[in-house]
Structure formats: structure tokens, C-alpha cells
C-alpha positions as CSV (number, residue, x, y, z in Angstrom):
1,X,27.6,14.5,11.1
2,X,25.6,11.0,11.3
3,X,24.9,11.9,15.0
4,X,22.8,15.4,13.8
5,X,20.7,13.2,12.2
6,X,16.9,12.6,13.8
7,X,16.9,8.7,13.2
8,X,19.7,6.2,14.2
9,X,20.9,5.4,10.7
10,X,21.3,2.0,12.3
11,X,17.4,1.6,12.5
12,X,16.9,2.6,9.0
13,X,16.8,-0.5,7.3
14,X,13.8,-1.8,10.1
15,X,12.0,1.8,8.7
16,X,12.0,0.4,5.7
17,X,10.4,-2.8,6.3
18,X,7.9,-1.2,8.0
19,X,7.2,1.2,5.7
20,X,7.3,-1.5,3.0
21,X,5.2,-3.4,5.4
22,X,2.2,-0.7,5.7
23,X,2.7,-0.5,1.7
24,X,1.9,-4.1,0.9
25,X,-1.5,-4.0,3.7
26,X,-2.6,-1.3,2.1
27,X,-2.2,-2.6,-1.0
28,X,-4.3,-5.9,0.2
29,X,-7.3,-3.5,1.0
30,X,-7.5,-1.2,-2.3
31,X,-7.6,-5.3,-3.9
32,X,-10.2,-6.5,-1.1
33,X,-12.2,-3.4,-0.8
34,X,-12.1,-3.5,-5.4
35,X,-13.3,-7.2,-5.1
36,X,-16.3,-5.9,-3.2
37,X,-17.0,-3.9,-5.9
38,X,-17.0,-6.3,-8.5
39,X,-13.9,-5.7,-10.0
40,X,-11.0,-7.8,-11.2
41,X,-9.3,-8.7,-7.6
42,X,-5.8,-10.6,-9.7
43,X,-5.8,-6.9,-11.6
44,X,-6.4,-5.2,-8.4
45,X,-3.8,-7.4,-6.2
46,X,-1.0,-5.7,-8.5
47,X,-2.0,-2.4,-8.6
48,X,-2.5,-2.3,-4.3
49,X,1.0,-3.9,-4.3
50,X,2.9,-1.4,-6.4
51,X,0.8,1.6,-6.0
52,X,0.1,1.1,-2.1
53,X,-2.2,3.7,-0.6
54,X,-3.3,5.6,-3.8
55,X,-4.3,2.1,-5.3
56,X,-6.7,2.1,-1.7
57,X,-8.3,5.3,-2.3
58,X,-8.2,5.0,-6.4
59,X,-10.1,1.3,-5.1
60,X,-12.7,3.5,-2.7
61,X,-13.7,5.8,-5.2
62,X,-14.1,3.4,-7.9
63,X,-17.7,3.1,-9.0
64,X,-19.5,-0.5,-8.5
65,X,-19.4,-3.0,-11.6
66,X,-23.1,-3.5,-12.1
């Protein structure tokens, strides 16, 4: 049944670390690109790292602190 499967089960642990991977970088821009909008980058840093790439477009959208 494992051999029906599209992936190599034996790969899936390498998926994960890239996907976790790609998670964390995005999660660097949404801080870097709220930092160059004036907002907290600490605050930012932890919301890019658990919430990934809606953190990075929640970080795009955000309005500039004046």
C-alpha cells in the first residue's frame, strides 16, 4: 500500500525540513520587511516564526508606524 503512495515515505522526514525550512525564511521577511515599517522587529521575529507566510503578508499589509 506504501508503494501507491506519490512520495517515498523514506524522503518524508527531508520534506519536512524543507518545508520547515521555507517556514522559518519566511518568517525572517514578514520581521524584516515589519522592521522597515517601523514596527517592533523582537514582536515581529515571533510572529514570522510561528505564523510563517501569513505573518509575511499580515507584515506587507501592515500600515507604516509614523
Amino acid at each position: 500500500m506504501l508503494n501507491d503512495l506519490w512520495f517515498d515515505p523514506q524522503l518524508a522526514p527531508q520534506w519536512y525540513l524543507i518545508l520547515l525550512i521555507l517556514h522559518t525564511v519566511m518568517g525572517g521577511m514578514a520581521a524584516i520587511a515589519a522592521h522597515q515599517k517601523g514596527l517592533n522587529l523582537k514582536r515581529w521575529i515571533i510572529f514570522g516564526i510561528i505564523g510563517g507566510t501569513p505573518a509575511f503578508i499580515a507584515a506587507l499589509l501592515a500600515k507604516p508606524k509614523v
